[in-house]
ZATORPA-942786 format. One line per 10 residues: for each residue x, y, z of N, C-alpha, C. Coordinates in steps of 0.001 Angstrom, whole numbers. Example, Ala and Ser with C-alpha at 12.3 -4.5 7.8 and 13.67 -1.06 7.14 Angstrom:
% ZATORPA-942786
13190:-5690:7800:12300:-4500:7800:13200:-3300:7800 ~ 12850:-2250:7080:13670:-1060:7140:12900:30:7870 $
% end
This chain:
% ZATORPA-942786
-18287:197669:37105:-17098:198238:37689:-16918:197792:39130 ~ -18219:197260:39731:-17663:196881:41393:-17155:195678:40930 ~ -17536:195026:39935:-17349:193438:40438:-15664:193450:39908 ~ -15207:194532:39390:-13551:194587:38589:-13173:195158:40238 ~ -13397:196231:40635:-12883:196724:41682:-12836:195834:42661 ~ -14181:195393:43446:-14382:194122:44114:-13131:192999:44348 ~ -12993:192522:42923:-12219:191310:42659:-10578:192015:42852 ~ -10289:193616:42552:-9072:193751:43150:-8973:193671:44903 ~ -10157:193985:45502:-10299:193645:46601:-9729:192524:47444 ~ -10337:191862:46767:-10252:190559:46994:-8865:189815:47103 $
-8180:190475:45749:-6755:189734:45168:-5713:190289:46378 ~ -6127:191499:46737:-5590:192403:47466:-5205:191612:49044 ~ -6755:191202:49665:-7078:190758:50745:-6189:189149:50379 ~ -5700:188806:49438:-5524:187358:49846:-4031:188099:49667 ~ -3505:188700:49394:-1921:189359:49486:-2048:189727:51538 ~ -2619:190607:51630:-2647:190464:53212:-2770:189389:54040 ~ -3471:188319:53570:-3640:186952:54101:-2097:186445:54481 ~ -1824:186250:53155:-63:185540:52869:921:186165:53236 ~ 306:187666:53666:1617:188495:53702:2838:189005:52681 ~ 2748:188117:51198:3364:189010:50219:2736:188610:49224 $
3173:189385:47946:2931:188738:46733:4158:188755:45760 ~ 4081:187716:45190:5133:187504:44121:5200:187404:42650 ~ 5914:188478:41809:5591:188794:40706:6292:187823:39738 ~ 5986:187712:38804:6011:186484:37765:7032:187111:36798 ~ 7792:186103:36447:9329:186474:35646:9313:187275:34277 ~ 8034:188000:34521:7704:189007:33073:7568:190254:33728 ~ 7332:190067:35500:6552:191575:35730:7409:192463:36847 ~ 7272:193423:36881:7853:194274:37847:7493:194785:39175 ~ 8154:194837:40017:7968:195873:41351:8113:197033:41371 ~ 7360:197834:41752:7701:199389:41742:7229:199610:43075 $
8463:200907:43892:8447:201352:45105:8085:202563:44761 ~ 6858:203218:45320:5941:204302:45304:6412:205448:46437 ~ 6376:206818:46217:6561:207670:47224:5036:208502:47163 ~ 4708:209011:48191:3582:210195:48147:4122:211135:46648 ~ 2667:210815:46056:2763:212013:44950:3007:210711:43551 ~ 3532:209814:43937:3930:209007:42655:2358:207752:42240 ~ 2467:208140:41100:692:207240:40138:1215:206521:39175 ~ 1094:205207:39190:698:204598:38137:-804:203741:37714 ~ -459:203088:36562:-1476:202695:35467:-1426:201506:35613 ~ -2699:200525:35577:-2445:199546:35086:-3885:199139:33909 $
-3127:199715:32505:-3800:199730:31549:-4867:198193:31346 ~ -4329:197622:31525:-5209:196020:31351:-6413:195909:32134 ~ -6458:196670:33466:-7213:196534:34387:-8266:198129:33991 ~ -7798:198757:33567:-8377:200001:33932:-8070:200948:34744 ~ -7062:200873:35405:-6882:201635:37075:-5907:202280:37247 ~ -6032:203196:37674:-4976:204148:38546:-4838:204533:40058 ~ -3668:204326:39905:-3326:204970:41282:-2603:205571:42182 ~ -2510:205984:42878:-1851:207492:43416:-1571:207045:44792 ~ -277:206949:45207:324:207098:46301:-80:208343:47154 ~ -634:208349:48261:-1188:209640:48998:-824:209597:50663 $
-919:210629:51351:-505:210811:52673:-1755:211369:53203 ~ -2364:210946:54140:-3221:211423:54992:-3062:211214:56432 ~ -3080:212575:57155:-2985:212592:58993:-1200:211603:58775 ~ -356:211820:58176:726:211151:57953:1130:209734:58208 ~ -215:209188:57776:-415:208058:57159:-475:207473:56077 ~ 713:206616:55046:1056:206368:53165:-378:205979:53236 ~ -952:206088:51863:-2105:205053:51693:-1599:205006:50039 ~ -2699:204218:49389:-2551:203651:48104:-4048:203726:47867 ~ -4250:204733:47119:-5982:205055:46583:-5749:204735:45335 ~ -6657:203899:45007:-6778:203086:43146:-8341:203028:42702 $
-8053:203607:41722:-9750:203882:40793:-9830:203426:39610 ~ -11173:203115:39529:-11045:202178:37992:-11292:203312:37066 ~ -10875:203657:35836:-11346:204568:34964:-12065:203994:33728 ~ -12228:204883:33216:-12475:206858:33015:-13264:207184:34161 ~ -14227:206772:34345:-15009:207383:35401:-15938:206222:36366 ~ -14975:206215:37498:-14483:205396:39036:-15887:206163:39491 ~ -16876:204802:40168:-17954:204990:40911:-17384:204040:42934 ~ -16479:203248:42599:-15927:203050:43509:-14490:203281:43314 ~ -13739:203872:45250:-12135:203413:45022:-11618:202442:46038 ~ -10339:201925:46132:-9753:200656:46742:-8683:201543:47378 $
-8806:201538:48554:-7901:202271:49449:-7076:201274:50706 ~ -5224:201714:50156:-4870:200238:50785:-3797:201300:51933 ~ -3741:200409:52976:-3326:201039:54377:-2364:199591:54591 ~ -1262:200186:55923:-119:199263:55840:-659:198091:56732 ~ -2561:197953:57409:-2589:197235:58102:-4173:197138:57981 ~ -4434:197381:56405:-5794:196672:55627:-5886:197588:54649 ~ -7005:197326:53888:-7787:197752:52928:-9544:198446:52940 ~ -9580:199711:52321:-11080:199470:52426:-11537:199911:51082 ~ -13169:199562:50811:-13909:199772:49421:-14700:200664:49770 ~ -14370:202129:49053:-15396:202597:49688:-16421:203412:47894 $
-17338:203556:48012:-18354:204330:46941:-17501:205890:47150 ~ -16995:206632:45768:-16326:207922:45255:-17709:208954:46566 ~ -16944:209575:47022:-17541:210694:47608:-17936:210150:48881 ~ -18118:208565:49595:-18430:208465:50812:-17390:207497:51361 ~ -16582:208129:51367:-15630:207630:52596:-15500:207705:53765 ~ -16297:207625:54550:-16658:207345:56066:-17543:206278:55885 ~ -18108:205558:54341:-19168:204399:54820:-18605:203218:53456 ~ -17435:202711:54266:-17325:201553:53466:-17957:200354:52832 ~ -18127:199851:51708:-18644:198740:51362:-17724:198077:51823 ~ -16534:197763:51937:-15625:196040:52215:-14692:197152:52976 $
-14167:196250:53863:-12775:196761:54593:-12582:195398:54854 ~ -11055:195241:54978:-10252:193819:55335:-9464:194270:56211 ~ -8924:193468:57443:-7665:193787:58300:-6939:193009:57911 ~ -5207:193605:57930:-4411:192321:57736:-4666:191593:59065 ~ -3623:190476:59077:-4269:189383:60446:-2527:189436:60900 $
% end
């Protein structure tokens, strides 16, 4: 499960690199509000649009049962292990 989570990491961090990503003439964009979750069944993952200190974030977990989550901010990402979020495995800044 890290190396699936990991590798969204990753895909994630090279979207911050480039500054966008572009979806392929089969797939969709969806604009998220606090409170709004989706699925992405192929991958395993969910995720939940959330507000903290009134800051959007984007918390995504692999399921059924997420030992890491991928938490995305408007100016990086971090990996952190379920229950210790003050001690990240990966964080990326955008540049």
């Amino acid at each position: 499960m890290l190396l699936a989570t990991t590798g969204l990491a990753v895909a994630a961090s090279a979207v911050f690199a480039f500054g966008h990503a572009s979806a392929s003439n089969r797939g969709h964009v969806y604009t998220g509000r606090p409170g709004d979750t989706f699925e992405v069944p192929a991958a395993a993952t969910r995720c939940t649009v959330t507000t903290e200190a009134r800051a959007v974030e984007l918390l995504c977990r692999h399921e059924p049962s997420p030992r890491y989550s991928v938490v995305y901010f408007s100016d990086g990402l971090y990996v952190y292990r379920n229950g210790k979020p003050d001690n990240p495995v990966f964080a990326a800044k955008r540049p």
